[in-house]
C-alpha positions as CSV (number, residue, x, y, z in Angstrom):
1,X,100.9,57.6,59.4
2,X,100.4,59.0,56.0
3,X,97.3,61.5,56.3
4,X,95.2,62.9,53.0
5,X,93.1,65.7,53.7
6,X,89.4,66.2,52.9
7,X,90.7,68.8,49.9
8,X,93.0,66.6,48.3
9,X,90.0,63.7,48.2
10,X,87.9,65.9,46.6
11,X,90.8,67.1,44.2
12,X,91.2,63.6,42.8
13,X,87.5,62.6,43.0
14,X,86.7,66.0,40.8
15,X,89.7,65.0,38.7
16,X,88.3,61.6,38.3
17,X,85.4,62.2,37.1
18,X,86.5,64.4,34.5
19,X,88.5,61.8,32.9
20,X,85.6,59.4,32.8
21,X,83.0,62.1,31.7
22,X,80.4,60.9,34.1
23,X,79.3,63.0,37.2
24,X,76.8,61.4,39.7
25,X,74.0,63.0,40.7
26,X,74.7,63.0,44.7
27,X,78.6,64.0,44.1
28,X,81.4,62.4,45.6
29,X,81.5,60.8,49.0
30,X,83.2,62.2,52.0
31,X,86.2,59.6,53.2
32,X,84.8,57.5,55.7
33,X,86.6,56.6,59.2
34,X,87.8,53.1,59.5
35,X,85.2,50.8,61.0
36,X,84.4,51.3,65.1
37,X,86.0,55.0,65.0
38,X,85.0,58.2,65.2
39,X,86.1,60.7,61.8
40,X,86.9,64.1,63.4
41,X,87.0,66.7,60.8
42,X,89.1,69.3,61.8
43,X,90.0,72.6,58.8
44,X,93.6,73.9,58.9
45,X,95.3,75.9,56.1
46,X,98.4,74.5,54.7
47,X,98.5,71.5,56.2
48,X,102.0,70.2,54.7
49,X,103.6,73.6,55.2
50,X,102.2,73.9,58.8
51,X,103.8,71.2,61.1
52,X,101.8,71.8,64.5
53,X,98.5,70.2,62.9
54,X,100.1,66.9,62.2
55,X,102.2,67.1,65.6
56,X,99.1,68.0,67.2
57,X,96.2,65.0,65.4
58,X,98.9,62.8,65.2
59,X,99.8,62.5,69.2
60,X,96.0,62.6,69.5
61,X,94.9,59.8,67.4
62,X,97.6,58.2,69.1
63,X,96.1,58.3,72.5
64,X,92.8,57.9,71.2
65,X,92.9,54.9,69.0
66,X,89.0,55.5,68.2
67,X,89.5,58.5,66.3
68,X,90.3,59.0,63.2
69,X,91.3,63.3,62.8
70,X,90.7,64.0,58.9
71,X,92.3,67.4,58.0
72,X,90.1,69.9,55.9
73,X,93.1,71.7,54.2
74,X,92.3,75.3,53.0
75,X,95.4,77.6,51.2
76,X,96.7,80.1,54.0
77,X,95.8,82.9,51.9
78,X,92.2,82.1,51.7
79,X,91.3,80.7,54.8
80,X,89.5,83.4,56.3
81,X,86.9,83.7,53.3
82,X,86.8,79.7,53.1
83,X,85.7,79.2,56.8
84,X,83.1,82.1,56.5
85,X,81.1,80.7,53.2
86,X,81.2,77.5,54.8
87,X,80.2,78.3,57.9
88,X,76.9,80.3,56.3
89,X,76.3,77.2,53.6
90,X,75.9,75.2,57.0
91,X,79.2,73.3,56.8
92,X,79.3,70.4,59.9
93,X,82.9,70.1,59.8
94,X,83.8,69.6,63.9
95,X,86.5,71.7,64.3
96,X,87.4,75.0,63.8
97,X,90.8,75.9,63.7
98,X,90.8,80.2,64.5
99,X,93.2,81.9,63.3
100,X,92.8,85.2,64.4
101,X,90.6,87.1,67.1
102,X,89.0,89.1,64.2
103,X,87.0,86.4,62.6
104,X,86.5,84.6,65.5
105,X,84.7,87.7,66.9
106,X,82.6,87.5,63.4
107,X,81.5,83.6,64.0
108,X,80.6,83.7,67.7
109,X,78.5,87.0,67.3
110,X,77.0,85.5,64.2
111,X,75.8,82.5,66.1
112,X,78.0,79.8,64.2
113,X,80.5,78.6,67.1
114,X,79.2,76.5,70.0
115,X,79.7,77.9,73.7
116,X,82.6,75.7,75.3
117,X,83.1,77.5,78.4
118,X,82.6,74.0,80.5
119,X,86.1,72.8,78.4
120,X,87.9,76.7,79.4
121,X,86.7,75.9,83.1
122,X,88.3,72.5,83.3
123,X,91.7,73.8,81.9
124,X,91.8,76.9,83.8
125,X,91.3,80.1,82.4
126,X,94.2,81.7,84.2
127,X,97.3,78.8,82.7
128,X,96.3,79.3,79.3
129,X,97.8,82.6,77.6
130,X,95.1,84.2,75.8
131,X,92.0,83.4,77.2
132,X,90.8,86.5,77.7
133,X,90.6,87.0,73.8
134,X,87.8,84.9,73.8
135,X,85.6,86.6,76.6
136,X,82.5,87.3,74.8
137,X,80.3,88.6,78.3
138,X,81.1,85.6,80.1
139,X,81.1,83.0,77.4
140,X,83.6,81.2,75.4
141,X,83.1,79.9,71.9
142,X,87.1,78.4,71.6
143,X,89.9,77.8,73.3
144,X,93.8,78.6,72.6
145,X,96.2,75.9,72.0
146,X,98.8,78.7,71.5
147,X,100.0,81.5,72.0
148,X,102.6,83.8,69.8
149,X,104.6,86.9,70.6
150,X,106.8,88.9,69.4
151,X,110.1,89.3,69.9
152,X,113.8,90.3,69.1
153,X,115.8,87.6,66.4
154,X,119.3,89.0,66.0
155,X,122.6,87.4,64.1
156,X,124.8,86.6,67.2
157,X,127.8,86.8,64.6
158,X,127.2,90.0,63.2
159,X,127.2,91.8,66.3
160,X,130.3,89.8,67.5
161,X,131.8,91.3,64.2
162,X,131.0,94.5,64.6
163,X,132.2,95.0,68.5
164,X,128.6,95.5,69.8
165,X,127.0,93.9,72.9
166,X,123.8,91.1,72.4
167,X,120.7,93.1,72.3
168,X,119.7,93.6,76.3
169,X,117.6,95.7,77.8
170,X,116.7,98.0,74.5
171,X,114.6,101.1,73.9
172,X,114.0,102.2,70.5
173,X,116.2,104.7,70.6
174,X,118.9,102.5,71.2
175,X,117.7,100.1,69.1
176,X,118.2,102.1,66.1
177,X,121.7,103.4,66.8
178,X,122.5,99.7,66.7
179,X,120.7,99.3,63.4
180,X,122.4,102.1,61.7
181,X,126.0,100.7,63.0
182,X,125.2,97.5,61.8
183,X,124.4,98.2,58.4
184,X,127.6,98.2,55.5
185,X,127.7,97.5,52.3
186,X,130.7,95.6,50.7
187,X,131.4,94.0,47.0
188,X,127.7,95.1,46.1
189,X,126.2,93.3,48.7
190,X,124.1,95.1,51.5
191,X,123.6,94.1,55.1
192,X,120.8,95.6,57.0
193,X,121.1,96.3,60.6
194,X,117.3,95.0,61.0
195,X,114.6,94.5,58.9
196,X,110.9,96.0,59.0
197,X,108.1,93.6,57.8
198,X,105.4,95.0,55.7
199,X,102.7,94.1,57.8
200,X,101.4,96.8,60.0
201,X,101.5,95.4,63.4
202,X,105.3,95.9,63.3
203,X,104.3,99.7,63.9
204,X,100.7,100.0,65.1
205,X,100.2,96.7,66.9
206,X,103.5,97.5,68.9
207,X,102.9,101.2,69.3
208,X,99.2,100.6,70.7
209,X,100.3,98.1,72.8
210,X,103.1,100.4,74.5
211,X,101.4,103.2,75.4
212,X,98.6,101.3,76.6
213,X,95.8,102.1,73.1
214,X,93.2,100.9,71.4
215,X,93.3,100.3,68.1
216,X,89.3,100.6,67.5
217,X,89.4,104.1,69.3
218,X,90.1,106.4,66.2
219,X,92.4,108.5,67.8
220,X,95.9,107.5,66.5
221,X,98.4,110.1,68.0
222,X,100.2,107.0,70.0
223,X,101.4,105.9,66.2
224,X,103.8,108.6,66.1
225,X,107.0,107.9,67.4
226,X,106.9,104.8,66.0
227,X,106.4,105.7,62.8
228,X,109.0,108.1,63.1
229,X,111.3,105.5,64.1
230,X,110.2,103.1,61.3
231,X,111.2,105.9,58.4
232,X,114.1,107.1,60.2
233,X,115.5,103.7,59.7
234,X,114.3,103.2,56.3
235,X,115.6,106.5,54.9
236,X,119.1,105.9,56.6
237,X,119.6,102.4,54.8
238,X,119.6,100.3,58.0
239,X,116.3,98.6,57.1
240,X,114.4,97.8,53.5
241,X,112.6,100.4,52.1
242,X,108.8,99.7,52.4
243,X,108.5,99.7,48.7
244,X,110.8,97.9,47.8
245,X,109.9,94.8,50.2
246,X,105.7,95.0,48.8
247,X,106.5,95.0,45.6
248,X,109.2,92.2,45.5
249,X,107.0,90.3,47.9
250,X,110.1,90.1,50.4
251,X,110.2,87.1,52.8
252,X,111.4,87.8,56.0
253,X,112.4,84.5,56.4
254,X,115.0,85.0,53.4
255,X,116.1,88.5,54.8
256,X,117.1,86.7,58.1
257,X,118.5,83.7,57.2
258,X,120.4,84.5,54.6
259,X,122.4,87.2,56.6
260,X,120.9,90.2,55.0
261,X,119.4,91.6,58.4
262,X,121.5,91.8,61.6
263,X,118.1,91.7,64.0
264,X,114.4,91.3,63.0
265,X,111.1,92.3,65.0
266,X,109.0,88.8,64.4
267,X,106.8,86.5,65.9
268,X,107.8,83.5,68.0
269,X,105.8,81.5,65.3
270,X,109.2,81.1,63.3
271,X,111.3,79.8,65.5
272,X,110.1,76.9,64.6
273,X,111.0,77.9,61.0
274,X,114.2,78.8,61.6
275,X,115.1,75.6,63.6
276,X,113.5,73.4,60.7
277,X,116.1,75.3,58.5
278,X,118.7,75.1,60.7
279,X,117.9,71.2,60.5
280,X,117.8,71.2,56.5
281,X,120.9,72.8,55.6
282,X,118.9,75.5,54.7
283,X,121.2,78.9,56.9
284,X,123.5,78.8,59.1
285,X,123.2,81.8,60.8
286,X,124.1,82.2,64.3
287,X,120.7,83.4,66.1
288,X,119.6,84.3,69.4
289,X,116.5,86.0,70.4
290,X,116.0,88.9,72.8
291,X,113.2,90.8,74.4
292,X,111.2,93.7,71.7
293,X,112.5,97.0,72.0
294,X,111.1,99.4,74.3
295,X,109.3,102.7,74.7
296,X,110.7,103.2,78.1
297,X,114.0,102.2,80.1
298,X,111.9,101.1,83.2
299,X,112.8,97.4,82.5
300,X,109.8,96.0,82.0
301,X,109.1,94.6,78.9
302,X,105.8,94.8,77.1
303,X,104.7,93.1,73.6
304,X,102.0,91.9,71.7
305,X,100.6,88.6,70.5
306,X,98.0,87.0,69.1
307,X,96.6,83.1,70.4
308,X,95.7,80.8,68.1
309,X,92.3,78.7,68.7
310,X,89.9,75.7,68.2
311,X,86.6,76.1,68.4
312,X,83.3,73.8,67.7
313,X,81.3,74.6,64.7
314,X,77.8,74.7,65.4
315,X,76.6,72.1,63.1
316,X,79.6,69.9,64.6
317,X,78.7,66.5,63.3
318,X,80.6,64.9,66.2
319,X,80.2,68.1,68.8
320,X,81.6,65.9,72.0
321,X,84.6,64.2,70.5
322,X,85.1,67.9,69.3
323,X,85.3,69.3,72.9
324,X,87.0,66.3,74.1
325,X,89.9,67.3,71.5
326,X,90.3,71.1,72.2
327,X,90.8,69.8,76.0
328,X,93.2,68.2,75.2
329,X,95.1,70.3,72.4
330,X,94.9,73.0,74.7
331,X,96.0,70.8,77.7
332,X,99.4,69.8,78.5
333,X,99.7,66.7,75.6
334,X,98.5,69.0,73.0
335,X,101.0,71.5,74.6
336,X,103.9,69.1,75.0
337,X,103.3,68.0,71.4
338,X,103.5,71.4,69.4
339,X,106.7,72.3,72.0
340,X,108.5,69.5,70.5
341,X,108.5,71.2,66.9
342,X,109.3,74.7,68.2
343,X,105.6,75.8,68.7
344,X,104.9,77.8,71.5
345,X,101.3,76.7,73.4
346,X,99.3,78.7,75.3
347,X,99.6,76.4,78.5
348,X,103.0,77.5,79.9
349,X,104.8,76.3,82.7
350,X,108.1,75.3,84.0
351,X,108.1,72.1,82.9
352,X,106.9,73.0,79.5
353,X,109.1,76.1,79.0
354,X,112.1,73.6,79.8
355,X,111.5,71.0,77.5
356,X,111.3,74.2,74.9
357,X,114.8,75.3,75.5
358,X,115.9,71.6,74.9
359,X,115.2,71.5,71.6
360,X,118.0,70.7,68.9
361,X,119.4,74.2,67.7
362,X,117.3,76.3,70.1
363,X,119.3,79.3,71.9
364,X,120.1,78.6,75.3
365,X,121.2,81.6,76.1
366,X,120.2,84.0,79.2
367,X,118.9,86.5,76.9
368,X,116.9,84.0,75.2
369,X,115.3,82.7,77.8
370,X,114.6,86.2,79.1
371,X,112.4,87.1,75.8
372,X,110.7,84.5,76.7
373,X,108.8,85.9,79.9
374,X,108.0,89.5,78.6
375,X,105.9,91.1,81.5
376,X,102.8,91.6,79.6
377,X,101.6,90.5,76.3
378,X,98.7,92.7,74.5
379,X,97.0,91.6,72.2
380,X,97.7,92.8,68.8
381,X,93.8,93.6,67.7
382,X,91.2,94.0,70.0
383,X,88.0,91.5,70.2
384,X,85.7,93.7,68.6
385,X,82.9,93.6,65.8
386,X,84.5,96.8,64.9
387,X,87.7,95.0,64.6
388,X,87.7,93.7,61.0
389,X,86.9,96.8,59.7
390,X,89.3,99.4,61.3
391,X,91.8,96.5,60.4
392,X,91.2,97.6,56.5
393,X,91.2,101.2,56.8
394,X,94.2,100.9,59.0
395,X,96.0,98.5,56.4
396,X,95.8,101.3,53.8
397,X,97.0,104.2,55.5
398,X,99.7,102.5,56.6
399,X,101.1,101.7,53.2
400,X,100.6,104.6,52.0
401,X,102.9,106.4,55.2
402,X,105.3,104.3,54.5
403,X,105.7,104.5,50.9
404,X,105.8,108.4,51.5
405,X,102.5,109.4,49.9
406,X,101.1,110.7,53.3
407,X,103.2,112.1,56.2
408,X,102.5,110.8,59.1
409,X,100.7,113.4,60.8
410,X,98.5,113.4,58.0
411,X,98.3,109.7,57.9
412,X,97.3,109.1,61.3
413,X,94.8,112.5,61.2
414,X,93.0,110.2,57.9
415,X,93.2,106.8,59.9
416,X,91.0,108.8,62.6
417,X,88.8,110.7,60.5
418,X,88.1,106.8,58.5
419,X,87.9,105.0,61.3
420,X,85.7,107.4,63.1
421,X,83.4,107.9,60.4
422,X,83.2,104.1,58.7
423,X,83.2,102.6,61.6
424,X,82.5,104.0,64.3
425,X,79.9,105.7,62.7
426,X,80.1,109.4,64.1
């Protein structure tokens, strides 16, 4: 079906009245469902860009033909400041699409989010990866419909080239000799042997969740090593300097597929990316995926991740259909439906996790399928309402480590004397 979204309505209703110079007093109407059904609003960011939503309302209006889902499209980039001033202007769009613990924390503390733990209880708090995120003593204000986690993309093809085994079983330290080998340079063109996003989970989010931290504690000494470890490959050439990749507004996507980077730390969000390019004509780089690097050589793996969520806004104009919908985009059709594009839900089980690895261009691989079922999965910020905050402070000192303006001792000594004293207020 072709969809329009609530923004592009208003777009071309503004735009209309421009051209005819005449503005009505009560503004322009919202679209109205077709006659007999139900108009679910539901607010995404980048709906054409993002292909779960449409897999997701689509599949859903198709087993409930007396719904129509309308799509409230916000840009990625200002999605978390779009939800919050509608939310306090007493917005009654129905669902809430959460995008990351942080604000959720913010909206169910504030009051805005309905309490949905009788939808949590019916799909079972223990199949659905996540959950725990949205523990808020005892209640829950939304429910995953997915679950990410990162993990280990590498170019099967480079390694082959270079003489060195696929990725198993790897500590850091390991992981770095491989980077360094795997980086050359040839006719003015540079291969990396990995490549380092800018965002700072790639060092804290991973460091905190291997040595067991908290992020919200203001004590940073677990940051170390990993830190160390993310310089020692910068200043050696076998990643992109920090500086470099800000300023030119790097995409990772482009490092990767374009053959640039030999292995990339990442989310399992782009796999669905990857495989969409793949499908385009877009790369044709020869990828597998393999479990994150480790602190230890015990041969368990550990990671972190980050669900993503529905919940019901509290001036929900149609607050049951609402519930009835996260049901079942959290269930196993909503789950079956995102799988299908490369998603990866939050409800995992065999049957599922099969139907994954049958997708057109997916790995199939042991070592795949292995990163797959990392032993534990941390979440990358804790559910805090000191969260958003220390995420800032921690933001800054990060880029200014790895640009060299601080060392890191006396980066993580700052990121504990902020955090104590902003936040945590002693």
């Amino acid at each position: 079906m072709k969809r329009t979204t609530l923004a592009a309505i208003a777009l071309a209703v503004t735009a209309g009245l421009g051209l005819t110079g005449c503005a009505g007093a009560a503004g322009p109407a919202e679209p109205q469902a077709a006659e007999g059904k139900t108009r679910l609003t539901v607010s995404v960011w980048n709906y054409e860009g993002t292909p779960e939503f449409k897999a997701l309302f689509d599949s859903y209006e198709a087993a409930n033909p007396t719904v129509d889902i309308e799509p409230v499209d916000i840009l990625a980039d200002d999605y978390p400041q779009k939800v919050t001033t509608m939310l306090a202007g007493g917005d009654t769009t129905d669902v809430l699409t959460m995008k990351n613990v942080i604000d959720y924390s913010r909206y169910a503390n504030n009051g805005q989010l309905q309490e949905i733990n009788s939808v949590v209880d019916k799909l079972g708090k223990d199949n659905l990866a996540g959950t725990d995120a949205f523990n808020i003593d005892g209640k829950y204000y939304a429910a995953p419909y997915r679950q990410d986690f990162w993990l280990l993309y590498y170019n099967k093809d480079l390694f082959k080239a270079a003489g060195i085994e696929d990725p198993k079983d790897l500590t850091w330290e390991k992981y770095t000799e491989i980077a360094k080998k795997l980086s050359t340079e040839a006719g003015g063109k540079k291969t990396y042997g990995t490549y380092h996003h800018i965002w700072r989970s790639t060092v804290q989010a991973i460091a905190a969740a291997q040595n067991g931290a908290d992020q919200n504690s203001g004590d940073y000494g677990f940051m170390e090593d990993q830190y160390n470890t993310a310089l020692d490959l910068q200043k050696s050439g076998a990643t992109l300097d920090f500086g470099t990749a800000k300023s030119q507004k790097t995409s990772y996507r482009t490092m990767f597929e374009s053959g640039q980077a030999a292995m990339m730390p990442m989310g399992t969000w782009y796999i669905a990316g990857i495989l969409q390019a793949k499908k385009d004509g877009k790369t044709n780089v020869n990828w597998g995926l393999a479990p994150m690097p480790q602190k230890n050589d015990d041969g368990k793996v550990t990671t972190f991740g980050s669900p993503t969520a529905f919940a019901v806004n509290k001036n929900a104009t149609h607050s049951d259909e609402a519930k009835k919908f996260i049901e079942w985009a959290a269930g196993e059709e909503g789950a079956k439906a995102i799988s299908k594009i490369g998603v990866v839900p939050a409800l995992q089980n065999d049957s599922i996790t099969a139907e994954y690895f049958k997708l057109d261009g997916m790995p199939t691989d042991d070592l795949s399928k292995k990163a797959f079922t990392p032993d534990t999965t941390e979440l990358e910020m804790p559910v805090s309402d000191k969260s958003a905050a220390t995420d800032k402070i921690l933001n800054q000192e990060h880029d200014l480590i790895m640009v060299g303006e601080r060392s890191v001792s006396d980066g993580i000594a700052e990121m504990g004397k902020r955090v104590t004293s902003e936040v945590l207020g002693k």
